[in-house]
MIPA-209862 format. One record per residue (C-alpha): chain; residue number from 1; residue in one letter; x, y, z. Coordinates in Angstrom, 2 decimals, m for minus. Layout:
<rs>
<"A"; NUM; "A"; <X; Y; Z>>
...
</rs>
This chain:
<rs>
<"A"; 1; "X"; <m84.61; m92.93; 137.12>>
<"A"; 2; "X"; <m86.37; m91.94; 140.04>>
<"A"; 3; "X"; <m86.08; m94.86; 143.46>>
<"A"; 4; "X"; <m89.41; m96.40; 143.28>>
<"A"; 5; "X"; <m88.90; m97.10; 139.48>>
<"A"; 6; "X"; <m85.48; m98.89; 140.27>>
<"A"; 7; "X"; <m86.61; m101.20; 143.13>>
<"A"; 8; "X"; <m89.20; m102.49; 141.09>>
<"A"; 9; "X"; <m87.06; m103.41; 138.39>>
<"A"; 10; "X"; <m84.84; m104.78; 141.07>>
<"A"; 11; "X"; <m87.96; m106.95; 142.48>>
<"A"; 12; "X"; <m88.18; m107.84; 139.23>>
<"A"; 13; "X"; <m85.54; m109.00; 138.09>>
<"A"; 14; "X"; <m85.58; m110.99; 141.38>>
<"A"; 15; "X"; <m88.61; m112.42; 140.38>>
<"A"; 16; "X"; <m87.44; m114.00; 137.02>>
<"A"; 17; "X"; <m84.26; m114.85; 138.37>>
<"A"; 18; "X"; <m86.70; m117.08; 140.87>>
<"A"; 19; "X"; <m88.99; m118.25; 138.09>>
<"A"; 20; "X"; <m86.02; m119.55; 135.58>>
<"A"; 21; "X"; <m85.23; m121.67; 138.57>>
<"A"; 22; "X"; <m88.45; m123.44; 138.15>>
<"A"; 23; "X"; <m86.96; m124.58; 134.82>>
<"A"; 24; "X"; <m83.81; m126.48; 136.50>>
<"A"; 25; "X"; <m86.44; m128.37; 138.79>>
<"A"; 26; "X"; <m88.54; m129.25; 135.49>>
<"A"; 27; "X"; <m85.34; m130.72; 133.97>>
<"A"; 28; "X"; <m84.33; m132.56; 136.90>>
<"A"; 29; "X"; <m88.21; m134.15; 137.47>>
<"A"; 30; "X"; <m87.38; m135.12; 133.87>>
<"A"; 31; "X"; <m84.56; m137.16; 134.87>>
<"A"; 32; "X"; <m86.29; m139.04; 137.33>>
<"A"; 33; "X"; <m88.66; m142.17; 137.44>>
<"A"; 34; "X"; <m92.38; m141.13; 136.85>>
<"A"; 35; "X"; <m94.47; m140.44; 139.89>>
<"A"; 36; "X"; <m91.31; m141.26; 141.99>>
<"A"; 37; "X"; <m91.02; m139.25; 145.70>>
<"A"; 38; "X"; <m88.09; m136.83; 143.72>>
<"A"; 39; "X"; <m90.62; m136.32; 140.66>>
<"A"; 40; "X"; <m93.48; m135.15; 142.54>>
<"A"; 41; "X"; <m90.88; m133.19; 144.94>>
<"A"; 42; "X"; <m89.50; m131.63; 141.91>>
<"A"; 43; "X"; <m92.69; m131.19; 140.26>>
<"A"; 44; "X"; <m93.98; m129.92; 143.43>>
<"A"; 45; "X"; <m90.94; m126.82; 143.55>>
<"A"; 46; "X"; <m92.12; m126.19; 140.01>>
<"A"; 47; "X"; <m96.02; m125.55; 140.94>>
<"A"; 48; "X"; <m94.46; m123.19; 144.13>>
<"A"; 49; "X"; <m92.47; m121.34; 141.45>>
<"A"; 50; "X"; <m95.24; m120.74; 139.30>>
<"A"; 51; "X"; <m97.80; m119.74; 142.30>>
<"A"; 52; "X"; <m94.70; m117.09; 143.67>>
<"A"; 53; "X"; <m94.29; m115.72; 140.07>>
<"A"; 54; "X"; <m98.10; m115.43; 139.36>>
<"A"; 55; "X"; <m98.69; m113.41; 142.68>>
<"A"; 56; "X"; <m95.47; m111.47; 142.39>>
<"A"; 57; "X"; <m95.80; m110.76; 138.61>>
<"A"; 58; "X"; <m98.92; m109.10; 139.92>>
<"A"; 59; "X"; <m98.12; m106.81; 142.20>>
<"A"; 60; "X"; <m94.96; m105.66; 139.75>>
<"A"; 61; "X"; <m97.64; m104.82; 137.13>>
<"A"; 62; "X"; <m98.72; m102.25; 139.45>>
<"A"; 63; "X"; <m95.33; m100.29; 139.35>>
<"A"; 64; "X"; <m94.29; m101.07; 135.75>>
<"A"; 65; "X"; <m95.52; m100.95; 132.30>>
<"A"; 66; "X"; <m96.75; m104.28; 131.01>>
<"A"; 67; "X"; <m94.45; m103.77; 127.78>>
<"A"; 68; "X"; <m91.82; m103.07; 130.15>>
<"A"; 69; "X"; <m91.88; m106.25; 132.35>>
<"A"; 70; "X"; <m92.86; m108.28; 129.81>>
<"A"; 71; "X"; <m89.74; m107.57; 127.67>>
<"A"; 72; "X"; <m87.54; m107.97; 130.67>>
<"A"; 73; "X"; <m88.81; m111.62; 131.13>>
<"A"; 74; "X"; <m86.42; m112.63; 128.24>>
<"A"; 75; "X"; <m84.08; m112.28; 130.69>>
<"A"; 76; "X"; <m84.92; m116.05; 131.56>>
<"A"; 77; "X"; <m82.89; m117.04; 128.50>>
<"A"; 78; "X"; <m80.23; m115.94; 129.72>>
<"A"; 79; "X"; <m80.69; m117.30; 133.39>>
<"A"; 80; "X"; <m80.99; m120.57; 131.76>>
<"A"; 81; "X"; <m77.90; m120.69; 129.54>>
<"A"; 82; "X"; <m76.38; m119.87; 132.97>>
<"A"; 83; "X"; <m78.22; m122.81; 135.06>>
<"A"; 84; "X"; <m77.43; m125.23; 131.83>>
<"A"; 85; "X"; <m73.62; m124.50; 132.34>>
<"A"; 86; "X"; <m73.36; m124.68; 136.11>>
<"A"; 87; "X"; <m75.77; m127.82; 137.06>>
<"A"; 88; "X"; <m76.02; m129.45; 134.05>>
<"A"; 89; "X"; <m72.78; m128.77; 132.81>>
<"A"; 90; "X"; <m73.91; m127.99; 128.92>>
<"A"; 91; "X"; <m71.64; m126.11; 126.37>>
<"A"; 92; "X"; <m72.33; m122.01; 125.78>>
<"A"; 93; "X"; <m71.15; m121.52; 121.92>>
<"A"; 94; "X"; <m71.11; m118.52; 120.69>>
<"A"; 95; "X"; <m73.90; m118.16; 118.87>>
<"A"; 96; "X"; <m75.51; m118.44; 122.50>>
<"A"; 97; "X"; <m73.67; m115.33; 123.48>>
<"A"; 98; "X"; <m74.71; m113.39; 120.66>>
<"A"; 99; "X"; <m78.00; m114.58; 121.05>>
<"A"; 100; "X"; <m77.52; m112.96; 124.80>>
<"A"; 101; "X"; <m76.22; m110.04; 123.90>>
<"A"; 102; "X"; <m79.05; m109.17; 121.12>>
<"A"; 103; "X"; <m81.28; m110.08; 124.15>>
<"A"; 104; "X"; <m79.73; m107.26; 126.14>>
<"A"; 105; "X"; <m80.12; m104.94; 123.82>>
<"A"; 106; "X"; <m83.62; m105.62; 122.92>>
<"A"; 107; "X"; <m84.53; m105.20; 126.54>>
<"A"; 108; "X"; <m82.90; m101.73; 126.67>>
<"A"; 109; "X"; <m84.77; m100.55; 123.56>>
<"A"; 110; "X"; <m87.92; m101.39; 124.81>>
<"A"; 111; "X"; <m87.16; m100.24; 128.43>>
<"A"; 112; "X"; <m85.68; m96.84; 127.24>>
<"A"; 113; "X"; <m88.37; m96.60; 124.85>>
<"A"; 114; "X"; <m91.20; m96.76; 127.23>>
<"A"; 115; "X"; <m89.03; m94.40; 129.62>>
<"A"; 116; "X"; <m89.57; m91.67; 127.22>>
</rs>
């Protein structure tokens, strides 16, 4: 895979890891009193997530299939069974890991796929 290819999956995969984060500030707003300062705070990180990703998504489009970056945003999935563990401390059964894993492998069929 030639350079350019590889740092735009890398920016990508930046990017998603950035826009699964807006996720964990949705669930916190959730836990907090409506319209209160850490709602609209958290609400606010969530709107700034959303305006990075739509700018960034962008300019990946430019380097990368659509099929290609679109299949890599299950990736998110996976980012969140991650943030669910370590902030809000939730269970990963294994059906979640299989889940995960077909995930994986779905993204490298499409990806290799398209490569060809």
């Amino acid at each position: 895979m030639e350079e350019s290819k590889v740092k735009s999956y890398m920016y990508l995969h930046i990017l998603l890891f950035i826009y699964s984060l807006g996720a964990v500030c949705s669930k916190m707003a959730g836990r907090e009193t409506f319209l209160s300062f850490n709602f609209i705070m958290l609400y606010g990180l969530v709107l700034a997530d959303l305006f990075i990703y739509a700018i960034v998504w962008q300019q990946i489009l430019k380097h990368l299939p659509l099929v290609t970056a679109y299949a890599n945003k299950a990736i998110t999935v996976i980012w969140g069974l991650v943030w669910g563990k370590l902030i809000f401390k939730e269970n990963i059964t294994i059906y979640n890991i299989v889940g995960s894993i077909v995930i994986i492998i779905g993204i490298y069929m499409v990806v290799s796929e398209n490569e060809n």
